[in-house]
C-alpha positions as CSV (number, residue, x, y, z in Angstrom):
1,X,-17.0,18.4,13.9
2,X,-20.8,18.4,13.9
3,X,-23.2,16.0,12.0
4,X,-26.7,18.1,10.6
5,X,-29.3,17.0,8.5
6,X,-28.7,19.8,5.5
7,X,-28.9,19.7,1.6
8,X,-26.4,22.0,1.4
9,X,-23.7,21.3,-1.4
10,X,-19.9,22.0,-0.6
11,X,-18.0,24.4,-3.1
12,X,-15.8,23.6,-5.3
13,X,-14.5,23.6,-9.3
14,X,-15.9,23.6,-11.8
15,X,-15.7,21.3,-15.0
16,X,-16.8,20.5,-18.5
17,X,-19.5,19.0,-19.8
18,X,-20.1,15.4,-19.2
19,X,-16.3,14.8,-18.2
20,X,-16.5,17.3,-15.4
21,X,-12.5,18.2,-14.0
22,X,-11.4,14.8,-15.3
23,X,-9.7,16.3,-17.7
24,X,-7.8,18.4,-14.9
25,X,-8.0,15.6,-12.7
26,X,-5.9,13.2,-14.5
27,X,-3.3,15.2,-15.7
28,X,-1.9,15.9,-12.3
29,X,-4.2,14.0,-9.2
30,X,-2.1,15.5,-6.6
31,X,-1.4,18.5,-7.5
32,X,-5.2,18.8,-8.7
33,X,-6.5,17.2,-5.0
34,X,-4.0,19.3,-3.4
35,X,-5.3,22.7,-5.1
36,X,-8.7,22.0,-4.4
37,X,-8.4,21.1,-0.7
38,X,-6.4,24.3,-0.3
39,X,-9.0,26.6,-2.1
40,X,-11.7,24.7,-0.8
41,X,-11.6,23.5,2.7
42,X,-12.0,20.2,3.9
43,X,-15.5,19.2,2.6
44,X,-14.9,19.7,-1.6
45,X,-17.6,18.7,-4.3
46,X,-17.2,18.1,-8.2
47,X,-18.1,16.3,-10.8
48,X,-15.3,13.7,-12.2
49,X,-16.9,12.1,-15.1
50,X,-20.4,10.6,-14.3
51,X,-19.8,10.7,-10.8
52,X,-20.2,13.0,-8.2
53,X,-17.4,13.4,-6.2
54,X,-16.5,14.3,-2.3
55,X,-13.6,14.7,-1.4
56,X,-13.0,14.7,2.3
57,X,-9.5,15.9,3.9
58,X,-10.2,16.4,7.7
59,X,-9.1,13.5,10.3
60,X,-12.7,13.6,11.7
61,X,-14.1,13.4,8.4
62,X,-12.0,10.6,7.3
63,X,-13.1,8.7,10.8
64,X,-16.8,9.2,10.2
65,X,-16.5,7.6,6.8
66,X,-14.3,4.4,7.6
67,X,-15.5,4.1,11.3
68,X,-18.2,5.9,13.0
69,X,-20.5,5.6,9.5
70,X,-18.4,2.7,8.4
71,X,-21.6,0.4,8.2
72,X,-23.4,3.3,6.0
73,X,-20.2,3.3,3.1
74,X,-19.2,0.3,0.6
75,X,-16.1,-0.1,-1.1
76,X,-17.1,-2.1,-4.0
77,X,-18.4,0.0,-6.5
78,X,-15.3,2.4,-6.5
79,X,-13.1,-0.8,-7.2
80,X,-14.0,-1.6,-10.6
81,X,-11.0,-1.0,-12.5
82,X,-9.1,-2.7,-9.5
83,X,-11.2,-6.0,-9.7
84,X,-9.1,-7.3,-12.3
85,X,-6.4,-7.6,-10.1
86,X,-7.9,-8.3,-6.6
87,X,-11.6,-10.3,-7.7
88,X,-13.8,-10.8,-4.9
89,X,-11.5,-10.3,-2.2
90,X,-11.9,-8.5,0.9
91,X,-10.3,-5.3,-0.9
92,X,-13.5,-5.3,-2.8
93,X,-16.4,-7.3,-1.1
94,X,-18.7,-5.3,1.3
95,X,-21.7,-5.9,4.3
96,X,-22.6,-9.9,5.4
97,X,-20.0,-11.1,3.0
98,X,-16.8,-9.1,3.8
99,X,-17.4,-9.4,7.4
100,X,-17.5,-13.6,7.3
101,X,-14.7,-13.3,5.0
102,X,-12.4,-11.2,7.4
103,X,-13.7,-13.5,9.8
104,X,-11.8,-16.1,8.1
105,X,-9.0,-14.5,6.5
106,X,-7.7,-12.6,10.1
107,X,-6.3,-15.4,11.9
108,X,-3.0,-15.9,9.0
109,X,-1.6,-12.6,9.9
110,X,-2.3,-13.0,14.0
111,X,1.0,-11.9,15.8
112,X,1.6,-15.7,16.4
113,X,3.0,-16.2,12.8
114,X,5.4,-12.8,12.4
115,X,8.2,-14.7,13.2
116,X,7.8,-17.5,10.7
117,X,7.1,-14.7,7.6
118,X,9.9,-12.3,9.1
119,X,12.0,-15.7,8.2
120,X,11.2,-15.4,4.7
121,X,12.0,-11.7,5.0
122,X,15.4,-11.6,6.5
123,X,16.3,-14.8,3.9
124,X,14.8,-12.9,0.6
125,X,16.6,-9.5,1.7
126,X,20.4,-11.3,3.3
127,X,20.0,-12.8,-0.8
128,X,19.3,-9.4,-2.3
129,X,22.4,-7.7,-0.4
130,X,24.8,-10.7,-1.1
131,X,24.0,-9.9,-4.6
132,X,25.1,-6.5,-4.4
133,X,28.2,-6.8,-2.9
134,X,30.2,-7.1,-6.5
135,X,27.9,-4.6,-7.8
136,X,29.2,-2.3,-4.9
137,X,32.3,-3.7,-5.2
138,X,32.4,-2.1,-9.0
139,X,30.8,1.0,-8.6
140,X,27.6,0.0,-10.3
141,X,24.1,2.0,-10.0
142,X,21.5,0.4,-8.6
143,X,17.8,1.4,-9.7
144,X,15.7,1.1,-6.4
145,X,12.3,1.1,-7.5
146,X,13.0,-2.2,-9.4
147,X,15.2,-3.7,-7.0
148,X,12.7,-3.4,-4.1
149,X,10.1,-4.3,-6.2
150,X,11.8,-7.2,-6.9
151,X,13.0,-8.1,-2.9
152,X,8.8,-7.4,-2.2
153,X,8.0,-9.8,-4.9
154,X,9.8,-12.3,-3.8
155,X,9.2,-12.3,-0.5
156,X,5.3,-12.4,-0.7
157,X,5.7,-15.1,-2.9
158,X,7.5,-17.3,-0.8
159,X,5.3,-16.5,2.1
160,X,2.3,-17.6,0.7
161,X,3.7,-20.5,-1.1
162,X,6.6,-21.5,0.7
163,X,10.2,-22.3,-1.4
164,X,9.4,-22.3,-5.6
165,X,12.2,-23.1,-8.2
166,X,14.0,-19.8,-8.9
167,X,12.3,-19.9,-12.6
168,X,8.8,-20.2,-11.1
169,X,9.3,-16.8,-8.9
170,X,11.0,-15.1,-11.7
171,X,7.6,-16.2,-14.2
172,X,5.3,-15.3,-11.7
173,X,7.0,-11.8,-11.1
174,X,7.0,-10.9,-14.4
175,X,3.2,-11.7,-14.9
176,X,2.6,-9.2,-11.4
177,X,4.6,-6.8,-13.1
178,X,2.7,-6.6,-16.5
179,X,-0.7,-7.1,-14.7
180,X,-0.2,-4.4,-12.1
181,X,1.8,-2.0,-14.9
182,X,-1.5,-2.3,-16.8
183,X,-4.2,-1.6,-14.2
184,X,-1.7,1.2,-13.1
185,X,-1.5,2.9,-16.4
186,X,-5.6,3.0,-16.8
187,X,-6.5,4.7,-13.8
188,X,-6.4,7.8,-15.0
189,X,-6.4,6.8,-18.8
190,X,-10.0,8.5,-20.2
191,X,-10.6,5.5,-22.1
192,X,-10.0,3.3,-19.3
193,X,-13.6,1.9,-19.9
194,X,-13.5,0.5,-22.7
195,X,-12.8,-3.2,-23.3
196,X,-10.4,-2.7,-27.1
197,X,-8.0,-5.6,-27.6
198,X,-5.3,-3.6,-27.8
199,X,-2.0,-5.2,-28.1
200,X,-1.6,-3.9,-24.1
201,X,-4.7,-5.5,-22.9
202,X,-3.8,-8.7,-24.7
203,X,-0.2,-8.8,-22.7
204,X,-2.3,-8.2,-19.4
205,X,-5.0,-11.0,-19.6
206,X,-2.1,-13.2,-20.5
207,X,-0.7,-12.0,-17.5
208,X,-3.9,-12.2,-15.5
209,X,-4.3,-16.0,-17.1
210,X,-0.3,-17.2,-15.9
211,X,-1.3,-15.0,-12.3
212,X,-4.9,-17.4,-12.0
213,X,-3.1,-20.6,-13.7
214,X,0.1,-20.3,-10.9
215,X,-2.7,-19.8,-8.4
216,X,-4.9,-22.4,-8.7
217,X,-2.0,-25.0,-9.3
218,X,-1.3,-24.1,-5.7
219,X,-4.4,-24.6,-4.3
220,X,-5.3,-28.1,-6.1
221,X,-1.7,-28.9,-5.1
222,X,-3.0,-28.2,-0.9
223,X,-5.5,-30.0,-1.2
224,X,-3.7,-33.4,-2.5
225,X,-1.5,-33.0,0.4
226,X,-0.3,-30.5,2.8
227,X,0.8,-27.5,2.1
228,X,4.3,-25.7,3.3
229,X,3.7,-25.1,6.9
230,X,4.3,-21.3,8.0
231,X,2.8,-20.0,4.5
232,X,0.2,-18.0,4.0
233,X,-1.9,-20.4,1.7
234,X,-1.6,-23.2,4.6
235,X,-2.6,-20.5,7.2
236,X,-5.8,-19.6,4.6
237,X,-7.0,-23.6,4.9
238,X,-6.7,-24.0,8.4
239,X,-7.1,-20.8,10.5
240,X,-10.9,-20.3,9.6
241,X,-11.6,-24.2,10.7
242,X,-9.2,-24.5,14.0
243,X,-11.5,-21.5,14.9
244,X,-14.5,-23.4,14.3
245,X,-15.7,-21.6,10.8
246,X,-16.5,-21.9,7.4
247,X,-13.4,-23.0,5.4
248,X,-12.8,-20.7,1.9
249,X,-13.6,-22.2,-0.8
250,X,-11.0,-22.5,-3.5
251,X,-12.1,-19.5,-5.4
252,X,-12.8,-17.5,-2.0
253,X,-9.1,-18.7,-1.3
254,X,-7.6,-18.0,-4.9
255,X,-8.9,-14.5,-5.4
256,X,-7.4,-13.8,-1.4
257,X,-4.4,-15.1,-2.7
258,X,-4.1,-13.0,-5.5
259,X,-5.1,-10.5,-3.7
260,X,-2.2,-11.0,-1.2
261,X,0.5,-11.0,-4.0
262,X,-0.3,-8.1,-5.9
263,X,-1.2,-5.5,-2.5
264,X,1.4,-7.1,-0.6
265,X,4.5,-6.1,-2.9
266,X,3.5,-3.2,-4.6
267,X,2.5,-1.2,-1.6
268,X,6.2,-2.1,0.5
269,X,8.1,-1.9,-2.5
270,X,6.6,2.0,-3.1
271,X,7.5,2.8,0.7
272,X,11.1,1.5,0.8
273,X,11.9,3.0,-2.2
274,X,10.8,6.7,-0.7
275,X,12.7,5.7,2.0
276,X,16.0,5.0,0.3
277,X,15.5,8.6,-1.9
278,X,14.3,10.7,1.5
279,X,17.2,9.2,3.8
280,X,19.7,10.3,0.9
281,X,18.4,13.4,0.9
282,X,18.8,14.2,4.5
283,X,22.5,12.8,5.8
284,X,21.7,13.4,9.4
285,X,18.4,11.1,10.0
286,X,20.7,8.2,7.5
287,X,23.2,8.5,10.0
288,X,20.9,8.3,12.7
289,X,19.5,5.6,11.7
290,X,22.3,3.6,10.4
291,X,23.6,4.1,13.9
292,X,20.8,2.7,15.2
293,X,20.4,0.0,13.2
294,X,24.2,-1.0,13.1
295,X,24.2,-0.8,17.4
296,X,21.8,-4.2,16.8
297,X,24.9,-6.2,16.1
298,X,25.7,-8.1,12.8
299,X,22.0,-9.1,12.3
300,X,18.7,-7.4,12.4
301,X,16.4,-7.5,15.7
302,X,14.3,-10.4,16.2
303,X,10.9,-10.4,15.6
304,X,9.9,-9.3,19.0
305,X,11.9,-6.6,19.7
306,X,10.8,-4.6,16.4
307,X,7.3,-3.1,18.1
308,X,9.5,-0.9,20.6
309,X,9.8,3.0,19.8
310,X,12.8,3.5,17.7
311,X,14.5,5.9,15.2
312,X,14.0,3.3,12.3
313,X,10.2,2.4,13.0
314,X,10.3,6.8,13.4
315,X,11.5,7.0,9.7
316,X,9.4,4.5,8.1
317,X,6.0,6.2,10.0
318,X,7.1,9.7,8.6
319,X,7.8,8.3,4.8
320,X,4.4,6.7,4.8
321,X,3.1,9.9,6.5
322,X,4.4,11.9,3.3
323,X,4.4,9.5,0.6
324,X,1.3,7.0,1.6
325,X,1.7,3.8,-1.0
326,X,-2.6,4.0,-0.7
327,X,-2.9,7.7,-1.2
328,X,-6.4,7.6,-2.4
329,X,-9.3,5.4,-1.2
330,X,-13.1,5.6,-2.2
331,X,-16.5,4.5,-1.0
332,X,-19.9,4.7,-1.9
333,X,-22.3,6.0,0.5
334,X,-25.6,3.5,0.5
335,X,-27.5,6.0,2.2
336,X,-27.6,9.9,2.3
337,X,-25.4,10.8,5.1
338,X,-24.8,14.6,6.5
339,X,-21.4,15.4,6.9
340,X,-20.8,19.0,8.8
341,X,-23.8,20.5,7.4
342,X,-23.5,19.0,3.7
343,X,-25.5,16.1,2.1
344,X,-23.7,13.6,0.9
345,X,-26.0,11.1,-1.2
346,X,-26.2,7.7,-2.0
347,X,-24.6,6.9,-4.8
348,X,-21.6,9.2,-4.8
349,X,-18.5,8.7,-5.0
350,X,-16.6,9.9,-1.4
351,X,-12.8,10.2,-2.1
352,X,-10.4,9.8,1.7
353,X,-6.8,10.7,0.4
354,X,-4.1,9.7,3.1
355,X,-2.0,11.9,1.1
356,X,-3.8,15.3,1.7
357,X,-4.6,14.2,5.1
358,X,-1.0,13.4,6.1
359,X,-0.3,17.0,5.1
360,X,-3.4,18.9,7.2
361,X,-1.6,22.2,8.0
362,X,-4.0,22.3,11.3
363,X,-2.7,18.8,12.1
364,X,1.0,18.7,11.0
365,X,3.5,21.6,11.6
366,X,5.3,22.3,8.5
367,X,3.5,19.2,6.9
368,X,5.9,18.9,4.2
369,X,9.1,18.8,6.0
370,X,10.8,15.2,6.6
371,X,10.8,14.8,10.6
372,X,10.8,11.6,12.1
373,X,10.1,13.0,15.5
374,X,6.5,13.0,14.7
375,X,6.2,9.9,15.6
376,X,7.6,10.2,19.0
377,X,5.0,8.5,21.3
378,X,4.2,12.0,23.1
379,X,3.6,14.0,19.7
380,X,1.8,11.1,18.3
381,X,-1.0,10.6,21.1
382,X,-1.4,14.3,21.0
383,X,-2.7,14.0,17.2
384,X,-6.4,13.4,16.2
385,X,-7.3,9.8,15.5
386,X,-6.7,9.0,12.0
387,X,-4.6,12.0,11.0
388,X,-2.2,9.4,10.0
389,X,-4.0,6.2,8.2
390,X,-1.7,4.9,5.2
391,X,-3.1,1.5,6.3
392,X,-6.4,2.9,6.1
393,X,-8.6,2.5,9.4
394,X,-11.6,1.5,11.2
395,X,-13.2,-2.1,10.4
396,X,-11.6,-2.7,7.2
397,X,-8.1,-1.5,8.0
398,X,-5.4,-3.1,5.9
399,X,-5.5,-7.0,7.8
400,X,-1.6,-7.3,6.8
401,X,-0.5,-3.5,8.0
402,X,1.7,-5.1,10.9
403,X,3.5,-7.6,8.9
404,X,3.8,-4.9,6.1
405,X,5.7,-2.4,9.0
406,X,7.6,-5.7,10.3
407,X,8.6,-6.3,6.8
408,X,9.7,-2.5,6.2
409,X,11.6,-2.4,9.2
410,X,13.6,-6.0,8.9
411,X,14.6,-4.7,5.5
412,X,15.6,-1.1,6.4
413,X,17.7,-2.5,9.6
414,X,19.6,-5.5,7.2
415,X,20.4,-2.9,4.1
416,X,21.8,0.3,6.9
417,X,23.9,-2.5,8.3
418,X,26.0,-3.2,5.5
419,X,25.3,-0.5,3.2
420,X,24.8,2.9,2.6
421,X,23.4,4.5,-0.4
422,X,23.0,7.9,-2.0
423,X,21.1,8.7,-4.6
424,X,23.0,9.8,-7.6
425,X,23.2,13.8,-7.9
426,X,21.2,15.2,-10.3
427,X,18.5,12.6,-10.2
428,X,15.1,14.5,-10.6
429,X,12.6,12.2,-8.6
430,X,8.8,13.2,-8.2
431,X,6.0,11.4,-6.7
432,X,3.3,9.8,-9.7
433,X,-0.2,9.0,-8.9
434,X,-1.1,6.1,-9.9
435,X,-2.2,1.9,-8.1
436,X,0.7,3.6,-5.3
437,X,2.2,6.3,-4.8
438,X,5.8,5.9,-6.4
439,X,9.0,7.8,-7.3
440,X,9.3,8.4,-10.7
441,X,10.9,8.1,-13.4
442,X,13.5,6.3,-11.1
443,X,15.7,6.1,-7.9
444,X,19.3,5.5,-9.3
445,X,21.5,5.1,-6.1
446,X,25.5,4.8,-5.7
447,X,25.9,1.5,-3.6
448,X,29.1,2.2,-0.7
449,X,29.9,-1.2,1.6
450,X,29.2,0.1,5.2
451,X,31.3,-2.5,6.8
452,X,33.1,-5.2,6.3
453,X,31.3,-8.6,6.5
């Protein structure tokens, strides 16, 4: 790749007047980002409504943006219809601010406390499979995008606030889900902008208001004494200050917090749920790794054994490879920068999609097929640098991506032990576009006991 000062413009469609392809854009993002990488190239310009859009798809492009030039791009801007959600967290904050924040945020997820949150992990899923043991018992369906969903809710709940009354995590999981559904559904929506109290909007700032209320009940709570040890929210208060930094404040810590509940579910939850369908779908890689997994013994792998090269850890690279919960991610330039011969100006609006990336057909062979062998160690050195981010990359990679893969793969190894499921035939199951990448309408699956307990 080669860097040159140029004003030339790179090609691509064209669109209407004042809405540009957002029309096009919104009806069908993938299949729409897809088509214009392919007719394109890797460097693709348009107008989406009043911004001027880049869309980058090569691995080197997607490295100058989010490390080489990573000083040069914010993230804010872009994030305006996610702020509801995620306030003046790190997901949103940029320059002097972001990096004093990381500064103090980093030290919660250090290696030291995996083992304490894969704790709350293997209790939250063991829970979620004694419950379906009369369901499988009976034959029942289970819906996977609900019941993951669910296990991911609960377990980021109880990591950041330690043990709650079963009627406070059930409250607080129904305000996520209505606050999340919302933000989800106006994405894409063309009047997304506009602040209408529709009877939708009303549910999701009371949803918002119980999310803030649970919140900061927790925080006064730390603060008149001490807080759960091994959460997340007693990690937040004393990491920055044992390291000899600024403390947060309580709304640095609340809007981190919130943060943390509403990323930290809805991005696993996505991914297992894509595992369950594409394991299903392919009999030989679900044997595999139910082999695998059932070779641990009668209870998943301790913390410290999960980093080592394995089938499972294999599988759960490849499904965020082809279906990446964060399939599109934006910056704003702050400067013009030249990107292979093409301007890019300040201002605009530079789309990275892990989605297209993950599916480079000079990167990946056959970058549709499901192949877990990608991810041997040998085939995956030989790969560009960020031809596989679903974490995203650089300074502001994802600071909980190796709990999240710890999480995935504690999960994945406790359900293949005792179960296996199938997704019902028929089922028509597509990827949709929207806060995550998610199977839609639904992933019904037939529950079978694997062994006897």
């Amino acid at each position: 790749m080669s860097v040159v000062t140029s004003r030339r413009v790179p090609p691509g469609p064209t669109g209407y007047p004042l809405v540009g392809v957002f029309p096009k854009a919104r009806r069908d993002p993938l299949g729409f980002f897809g088509d214009c990488a392919r007719r394109y190239g890797d460097v693709v310009s348009m107008r989406l409504g009043a911004h001027h859009v880049y869309l980058l798809r090569h691995p080197d492009h997607v490295k100058h943006v989010l490390l080489d030039r990573a000083h040069a791009y914010a993230k804010g801007p872009p994030a305006t219809r996610v702020r509801a959600v995620f306030g003046d967290s790190l997901t949103v904050i940029d320059g002097e601010r972001w990096r004093q924040r990381r500064r103090q945020v980093q030290p919660a997820f250090h290696p030291g406390h995996h083992a304490q949150l894969a704790a709350v992990v293997q209790r939250a899923t063991s829970e979620m499979l004694e419950r379906w043991r009369p369901l499988a018992e009976g034959g029942a369906v289970v819906e996977m995008v609900s019941e993951m969903r669910r296990l991911t809710q609960t377990i980021i709940i109880r990591a950041c606030f330690g043990e709650l009354h079963s009627a406070e995590v059930t409250a607080l999981s129904e305000a996520l889900d209505v606050a999340v559904g919302h933000v989800d559904r106006q994405l894409w929506s063309a009047l997304g902008w506009l602040n209408m109290p529709t009877p939708a909007r009303i549910r999701h700032r009371r949803a918002l208001g119980a999310i803030d209320t649970f919140v900061s009940r927790k925080v006064k709570e730390a603060h008149r004494s001490t807080p759960s040890p091994g959460t997340l929210l007693a990690a937040f208060l004393e990491s920055p200050v044992a390291a000899g930094g600024e403390p947060l404040s309580d709304a640095e810590l609340h809007d981190e917090l919130k943060t943390v509940l509403v990323a930290g579910h809805t991005t696993t939850a996505s991914a297992l749920a894509w595992i369950w369908y594409v394991l299903s779908e392919h009999p030989h890689a679900r044997e595999q790794l139910e082999a695998e997994c059932r070779g641990e013994g009668s209870h998943p792998p301790g913390v410290d054994a999960l980093p080592r090269p394995g089938y499972t850890r294999r599988v759960i690279e490849e499904i965020l490879r082809l279906y990446p919960p964060t399939w599109l991610t934006a910056r704003t330039p702050v400067e013009d920068d030249t990107l292979d011969g093409y301007t890019i100006p300040a201002a605009a609006l530079v789309l990275l999609s892990p989605y297209l990336t993950h599916r480079h057909p000079d990167i990946w062979a056959a970058p549709d097929r499901f192949d877990p062998d990608r991810f041997t160690p040998e085939r995956a050195a030989a790969r560009p640098a960020f031809a596989h981010f679903p974490f995203g990359g650089g300074p502001r990679r994802c600071v909980g991506s190796a709990f999240a893969t710890i999480e995935m793969q504690l999960i994945v190894s406790a359900v293949a032990q005792r179960y296996r499921l199938t997704v019902l035939p028929g089922a028509r199951i597509v990827p949709i576009a929207g806060l995550t990448l998610r199977p839609s309408p639904s992933v019904p699956i037939q529950l079978q006991r694997a062994r006897a307990d």
